[in-house]
PATIMI-753338 format. One record per residue (C-alpha): residue number from 1; z, y negated, x. Coordinates in Angstrom, 3 decimals. Each point is the difference from the previous one (the first is absolute). Layout:
<site><seq>NUM</seq><zz>Z</zz><yy>Y</yy><xx>X</xx></site>
...
This chain:
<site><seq>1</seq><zz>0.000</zz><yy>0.000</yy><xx>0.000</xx></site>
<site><seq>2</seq><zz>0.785</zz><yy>-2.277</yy><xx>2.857</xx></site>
<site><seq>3</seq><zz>-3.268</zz><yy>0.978</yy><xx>1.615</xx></site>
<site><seq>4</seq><zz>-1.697</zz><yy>-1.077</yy><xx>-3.026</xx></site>
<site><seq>5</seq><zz>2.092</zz><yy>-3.066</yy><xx>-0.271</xx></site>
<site><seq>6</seq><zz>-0.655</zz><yy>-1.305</yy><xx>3.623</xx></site>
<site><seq>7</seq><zz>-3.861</zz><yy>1.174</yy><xx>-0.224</xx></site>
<site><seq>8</seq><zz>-0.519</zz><yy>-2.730</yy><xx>-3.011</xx></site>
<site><seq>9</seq><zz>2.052</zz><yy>-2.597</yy><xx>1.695</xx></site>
<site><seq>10</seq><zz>-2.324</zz><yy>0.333</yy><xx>2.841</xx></site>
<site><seq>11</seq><zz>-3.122</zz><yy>-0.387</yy><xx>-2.199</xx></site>
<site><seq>12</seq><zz>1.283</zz><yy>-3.712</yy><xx>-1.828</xx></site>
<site><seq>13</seq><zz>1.103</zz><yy>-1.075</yy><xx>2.970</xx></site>
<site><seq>14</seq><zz>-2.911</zz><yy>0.535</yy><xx>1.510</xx></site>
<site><seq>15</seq><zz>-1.588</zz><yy>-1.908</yy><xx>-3.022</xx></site>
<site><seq>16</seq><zz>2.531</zz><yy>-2.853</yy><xx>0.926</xx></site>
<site><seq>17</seq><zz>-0.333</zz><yy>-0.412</yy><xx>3.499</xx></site>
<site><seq>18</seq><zz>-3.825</zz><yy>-0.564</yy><xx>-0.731</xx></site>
<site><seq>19</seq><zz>0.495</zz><yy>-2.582</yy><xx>-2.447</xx></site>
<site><seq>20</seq><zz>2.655</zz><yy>-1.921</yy><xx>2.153</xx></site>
<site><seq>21</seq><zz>-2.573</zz><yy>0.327</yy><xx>3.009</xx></site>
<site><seq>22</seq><zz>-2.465</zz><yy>-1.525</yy><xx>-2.024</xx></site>
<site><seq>23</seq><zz>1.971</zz><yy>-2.995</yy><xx>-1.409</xx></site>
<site><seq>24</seq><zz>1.169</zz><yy>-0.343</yy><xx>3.391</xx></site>
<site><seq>25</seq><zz>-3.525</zz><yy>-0.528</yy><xx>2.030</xx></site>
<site><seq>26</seq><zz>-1.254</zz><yy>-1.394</yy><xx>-3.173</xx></site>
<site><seq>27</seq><zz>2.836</zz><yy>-2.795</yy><xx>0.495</xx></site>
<site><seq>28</seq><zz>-0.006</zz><yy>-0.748</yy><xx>3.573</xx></site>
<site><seq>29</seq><zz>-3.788</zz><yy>-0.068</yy><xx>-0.166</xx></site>
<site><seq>30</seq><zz>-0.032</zz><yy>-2.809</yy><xx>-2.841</xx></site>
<site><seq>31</seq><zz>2.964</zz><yy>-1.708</yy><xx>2.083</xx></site>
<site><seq>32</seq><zz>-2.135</zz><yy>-0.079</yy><xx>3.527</xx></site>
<site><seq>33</seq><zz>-3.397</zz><yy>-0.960</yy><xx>-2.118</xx></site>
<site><seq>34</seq><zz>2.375</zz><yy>-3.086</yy><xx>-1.269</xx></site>
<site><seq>35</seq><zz>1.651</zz><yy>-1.336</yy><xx>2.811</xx></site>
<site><seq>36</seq><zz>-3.611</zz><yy>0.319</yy><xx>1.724</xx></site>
<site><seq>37</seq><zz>-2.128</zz><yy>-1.275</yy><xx>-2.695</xx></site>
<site><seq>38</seq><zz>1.722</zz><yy>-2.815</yy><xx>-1.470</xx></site>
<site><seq>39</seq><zz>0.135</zz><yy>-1.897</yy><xx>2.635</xx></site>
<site><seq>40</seq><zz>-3.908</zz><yy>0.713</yy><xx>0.872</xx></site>
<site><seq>41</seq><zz>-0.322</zz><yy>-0.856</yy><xx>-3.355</xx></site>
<site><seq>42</seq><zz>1.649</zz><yy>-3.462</yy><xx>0.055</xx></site>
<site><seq>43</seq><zz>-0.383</zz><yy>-1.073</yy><xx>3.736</xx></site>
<site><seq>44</seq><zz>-3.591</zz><yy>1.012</yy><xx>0.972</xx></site>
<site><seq>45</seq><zz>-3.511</zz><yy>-1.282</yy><xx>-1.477</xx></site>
<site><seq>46</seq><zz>-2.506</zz><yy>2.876</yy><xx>2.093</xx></site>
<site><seq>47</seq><zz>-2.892</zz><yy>-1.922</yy><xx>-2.322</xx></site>
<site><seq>48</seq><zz>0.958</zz><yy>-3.677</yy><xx>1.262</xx></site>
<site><seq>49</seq><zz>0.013</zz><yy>-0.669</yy><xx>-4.128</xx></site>
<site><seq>50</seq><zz>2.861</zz><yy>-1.938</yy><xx>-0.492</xx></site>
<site><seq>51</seq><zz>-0.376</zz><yy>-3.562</yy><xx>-0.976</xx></site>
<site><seq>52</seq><zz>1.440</zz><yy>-2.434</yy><xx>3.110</xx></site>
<site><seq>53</seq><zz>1.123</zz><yy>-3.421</yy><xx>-1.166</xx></site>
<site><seq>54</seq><zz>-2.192</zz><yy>-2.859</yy><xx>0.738</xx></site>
<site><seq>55</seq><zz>-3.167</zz><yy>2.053</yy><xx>1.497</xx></site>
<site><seq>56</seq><zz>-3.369</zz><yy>0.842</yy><xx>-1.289</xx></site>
<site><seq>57</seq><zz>-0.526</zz><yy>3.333</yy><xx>-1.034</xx></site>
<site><seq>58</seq><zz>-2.640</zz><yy>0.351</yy><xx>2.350</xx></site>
<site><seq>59</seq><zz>0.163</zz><yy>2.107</yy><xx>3.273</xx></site>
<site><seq>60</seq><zz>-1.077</zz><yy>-1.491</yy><xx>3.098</xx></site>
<site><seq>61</seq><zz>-2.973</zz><yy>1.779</yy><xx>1.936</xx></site>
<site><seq>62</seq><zz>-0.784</zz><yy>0.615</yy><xx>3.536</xx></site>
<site><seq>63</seq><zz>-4.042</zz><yy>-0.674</yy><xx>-0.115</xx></site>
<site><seq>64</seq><zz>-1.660</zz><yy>2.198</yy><xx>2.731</xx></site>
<site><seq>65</seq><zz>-3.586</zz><yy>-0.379</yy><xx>1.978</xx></site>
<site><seq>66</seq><zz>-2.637</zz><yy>-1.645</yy><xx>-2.125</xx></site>
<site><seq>67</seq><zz>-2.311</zz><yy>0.811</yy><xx>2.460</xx></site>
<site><seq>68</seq><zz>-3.629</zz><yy>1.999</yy><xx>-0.660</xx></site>
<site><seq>69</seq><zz>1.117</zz><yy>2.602</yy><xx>2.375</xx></site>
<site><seq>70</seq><zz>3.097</zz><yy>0.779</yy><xx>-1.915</xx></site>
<site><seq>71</seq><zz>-1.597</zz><yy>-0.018</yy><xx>-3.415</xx></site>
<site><seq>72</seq><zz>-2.668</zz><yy>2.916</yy><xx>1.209</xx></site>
<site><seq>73</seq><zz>3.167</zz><yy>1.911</yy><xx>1.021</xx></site>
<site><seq>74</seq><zz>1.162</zz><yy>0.450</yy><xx>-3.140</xx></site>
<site><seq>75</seq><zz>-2.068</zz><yy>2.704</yy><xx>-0.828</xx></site>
C-alpha cells in the first residue's frame, strides 16, 4: 500500500515540479526582457525619428563625387 502510495506521489510531483519550472523561466525571462527592453525602449531612437526641438526634420547629407567618372561607376 505504501508502495502504491509513494509511486503516485512521485507521478504529481513530477507534474508539479514541471509547472513550477515553467513559471519559473517563464518569470525570470519576462523580468530580464524588462529590465533590458524598457530602457531600449525609452532611451534609444535606432531610426533617428524622434522630433528634436527647434530643427528641421530634414537630415543633413554628405554629397559625394559629381564627377563623369564616378557616375559611369555606378553600374
Amino acid at each position: 500500500m505504501l508502495r502504491k502510495l509513494w509511486q503516485e506521489w512521485l507521478r504529481i510531483s513530477k507534474h508539479i515540479g514541471s509547472f513550477n519550472a515553467r513559471a519559473l523561466i517563464t518569470l525570470i525571462y519576462f523580468t530580464l526582457l524588462a529590465l533590458f527592453g524598457l530602457p531600449a525602449r525609452f532611451f534609444s531612437d535606432p531610426l533617428d525619428m524622434k522630433k528634436r526641438p527647434g530643427q528641421s526634420a530634414w537630415l543633413p547629407r554628405a554629397t559625394r563625387d559629381l564627377d563623369i567618372d564616378s557616375a559611369k561607376r555606378q553600374g
